[in-house]
C-alpha positions in Angstrom: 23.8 28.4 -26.2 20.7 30.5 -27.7 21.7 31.2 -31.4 19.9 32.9 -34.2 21.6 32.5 -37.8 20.4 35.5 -40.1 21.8 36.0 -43.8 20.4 36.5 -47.3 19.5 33.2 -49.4 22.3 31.3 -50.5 24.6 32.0 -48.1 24.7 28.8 -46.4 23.2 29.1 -42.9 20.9 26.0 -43.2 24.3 24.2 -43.8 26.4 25.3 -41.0 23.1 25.2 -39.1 23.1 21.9 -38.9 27.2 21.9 -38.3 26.8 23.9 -35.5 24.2 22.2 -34.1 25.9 19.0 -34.2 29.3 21.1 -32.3 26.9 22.1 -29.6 24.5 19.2 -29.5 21.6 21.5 -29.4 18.7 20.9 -32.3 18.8 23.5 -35.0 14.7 25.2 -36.0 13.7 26.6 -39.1 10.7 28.1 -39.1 9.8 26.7 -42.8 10.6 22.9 -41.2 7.6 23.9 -38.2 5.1 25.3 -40.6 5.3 21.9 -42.8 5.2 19.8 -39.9 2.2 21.7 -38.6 0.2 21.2 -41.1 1.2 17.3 -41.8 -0.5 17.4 -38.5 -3.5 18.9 -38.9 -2.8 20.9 -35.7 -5.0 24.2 -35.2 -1.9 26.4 -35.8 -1.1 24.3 -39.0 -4.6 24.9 -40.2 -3.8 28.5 -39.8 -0.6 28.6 -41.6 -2.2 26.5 -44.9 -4.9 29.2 -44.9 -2.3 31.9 -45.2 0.1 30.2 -47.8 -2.7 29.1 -49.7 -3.8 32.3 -49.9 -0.4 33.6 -50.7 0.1 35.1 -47.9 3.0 36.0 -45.4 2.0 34.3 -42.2 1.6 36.8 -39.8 4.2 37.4 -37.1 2.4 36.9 -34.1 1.5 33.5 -35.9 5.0 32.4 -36.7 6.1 33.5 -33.1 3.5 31.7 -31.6 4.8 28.2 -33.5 8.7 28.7 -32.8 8.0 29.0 -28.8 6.0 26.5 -29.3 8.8 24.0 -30.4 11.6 26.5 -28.0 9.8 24.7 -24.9 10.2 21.4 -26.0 12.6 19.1 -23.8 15.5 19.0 -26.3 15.9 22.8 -26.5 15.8 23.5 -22.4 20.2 23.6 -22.8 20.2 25.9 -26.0 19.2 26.3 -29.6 19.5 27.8 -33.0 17.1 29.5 -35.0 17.6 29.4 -38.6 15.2 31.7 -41.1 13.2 33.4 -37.6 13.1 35.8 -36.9 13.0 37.6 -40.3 11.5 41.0 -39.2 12.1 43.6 -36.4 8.9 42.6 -34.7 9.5 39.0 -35.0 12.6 39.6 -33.0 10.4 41.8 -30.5 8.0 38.7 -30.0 10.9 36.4 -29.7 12.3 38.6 -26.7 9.3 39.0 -25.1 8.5 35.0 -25.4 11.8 34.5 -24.2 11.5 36.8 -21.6 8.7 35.3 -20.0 10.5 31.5 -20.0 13.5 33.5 -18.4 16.2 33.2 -20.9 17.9 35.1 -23.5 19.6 35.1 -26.8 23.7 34.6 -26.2 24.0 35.8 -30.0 23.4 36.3 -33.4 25.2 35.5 -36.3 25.5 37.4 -39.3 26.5 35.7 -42.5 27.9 37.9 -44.6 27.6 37.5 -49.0 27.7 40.0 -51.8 24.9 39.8 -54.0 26.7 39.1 -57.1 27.9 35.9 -55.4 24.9 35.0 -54.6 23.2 35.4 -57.9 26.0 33.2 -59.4 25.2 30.6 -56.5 21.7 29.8 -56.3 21.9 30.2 -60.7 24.3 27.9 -61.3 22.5 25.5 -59.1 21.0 22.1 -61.2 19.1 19.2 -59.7 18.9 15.9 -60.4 14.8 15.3 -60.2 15.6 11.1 -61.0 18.4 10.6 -57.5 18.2 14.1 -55.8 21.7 14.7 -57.0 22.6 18.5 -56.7 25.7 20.1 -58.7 26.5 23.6 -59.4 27.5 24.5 -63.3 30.3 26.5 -61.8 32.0 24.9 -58.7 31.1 21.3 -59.4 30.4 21.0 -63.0 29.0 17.8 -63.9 31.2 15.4 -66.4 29.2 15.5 -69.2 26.5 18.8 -69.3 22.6 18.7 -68.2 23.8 15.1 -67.3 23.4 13.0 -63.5 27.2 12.1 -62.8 25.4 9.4 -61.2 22.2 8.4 -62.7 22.5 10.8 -66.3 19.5 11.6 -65.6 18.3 15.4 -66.7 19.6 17.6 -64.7 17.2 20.7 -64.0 16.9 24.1 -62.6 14.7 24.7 -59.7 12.1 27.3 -60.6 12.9 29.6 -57.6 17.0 29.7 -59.0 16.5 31.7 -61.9 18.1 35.1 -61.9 14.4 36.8 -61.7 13.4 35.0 -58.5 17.0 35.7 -56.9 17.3 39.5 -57.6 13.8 39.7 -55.9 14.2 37.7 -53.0 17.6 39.6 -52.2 15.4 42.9 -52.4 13.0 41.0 -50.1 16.0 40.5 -47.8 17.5 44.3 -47.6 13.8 45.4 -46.7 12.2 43.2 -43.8 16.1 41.5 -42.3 18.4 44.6 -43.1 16.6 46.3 -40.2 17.0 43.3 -38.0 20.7 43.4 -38.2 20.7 47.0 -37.4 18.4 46.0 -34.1 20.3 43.1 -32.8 23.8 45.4 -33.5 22.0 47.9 -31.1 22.0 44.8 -28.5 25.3 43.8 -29.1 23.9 40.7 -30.2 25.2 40.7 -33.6 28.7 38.8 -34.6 29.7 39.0 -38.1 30.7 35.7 -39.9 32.1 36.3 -43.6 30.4 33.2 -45.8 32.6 33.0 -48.6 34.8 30.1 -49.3 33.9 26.4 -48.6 31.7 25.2 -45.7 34.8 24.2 -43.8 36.6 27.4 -43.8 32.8 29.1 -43.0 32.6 26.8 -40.3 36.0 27.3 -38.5 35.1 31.1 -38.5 31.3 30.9 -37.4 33.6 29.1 -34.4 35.8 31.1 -33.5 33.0 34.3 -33.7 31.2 32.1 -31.2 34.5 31.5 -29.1 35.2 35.3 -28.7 31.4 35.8 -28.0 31.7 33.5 -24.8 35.0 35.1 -23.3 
């Protein structure tokens, strides 16, 4: 199957990205995992991407398109895929058709993970990281034993700069303006399934499945 994953940071598409990949045995691509490896290359289209971020920039569309069918026509993804973080914009998701268009293939859906914003501030807030053994814990749902302490080095346990409440509230407003739209455009090509993301990765996962189940009646 051809699969995008689309919902707002914190939701937890990256992790039942790679859960659903491993149920399908198809590989999962983010977008954000291509640019990186592009420019620990040194490729031409890495070179391109640096020059953007560097600059603070978004990396243009045509750009990012360019990369992802790139790594679509790679052996491992000839049987299916899934997409996770592209595309993020109506004309992304244009570019993508049209790319796929051309190889012959389509999308067989899109999943929707759905998160009030309130649970998503508390989320991505509450998260702490252990910088010493990568450890990560939340303050709420999986308080360490003694606070700011490593369970399993005690090392200081940190917040990462893009968690605080600031960075959230302006990341969700990035997310109702540029992929808001996209759902609305993938409804209108009764692409879209709606998965409901709260609970625990399990319970997420046996309903992204049975979504996809109904999808491929």
């Amino acid at each position: 199957m051809r699969i995008v994953l689309i919902g707002p940071p914190g939701a937890g598409k990256g992790t039942q990205a790679r859960v659903l990949a491993d149920l399908l045995s198809v590989p999962a691509i983010s977008s954000g995992d291509l640019f990186r490896a592009e420019i620990g290359r040194g490729s031409e289209l890495g070179e391109l991407v640096r020059q953007h971020t560097q600059a603070g920039e978004l990396v243009p569309d045509e750009l990012t398109t360019a990369l992802v069918t790139q790594r679509l026509r790679e052996p491992d993804a000839a049987d299916g895929f899934l997409l996770d973080g592209f595309p993020r914009t109506v004309r992304q998701a244009e570019l993508l058709q049209e790319a796929l268009g051309e190889d012959g293939t389509v999308l067989d859906a899109v999943l929707a993970f759905d998160m009030p914003d309130d649970e998503i501030v508390q989320r991505l807030t509450g998260r702490r990281l252990c910088p010493a053994c990568g450890t990560t814990v939340h303050t709420v749902f999986s308080p360490p034993r003694v606070p700011d302490r490593c369970d399993g080095c005690e090392g200081a346990l940190v917040r990462r700069a893009d968690d605080t409440e600031e960075t959230v509230l302006r990341r969700l407003a990035v997310y109702a303006e540029q992929t808001v739209p996209l759902l609305r455009w993938y409804t209108d090509r009764d692409l879209l399934v709606h998965v409901d993301a709260m609970g625990t990765v399990a319970e997420v996962s046996d309903r992204m499945r049975s979504a996809l189940a109904a999808v491929a009646l």
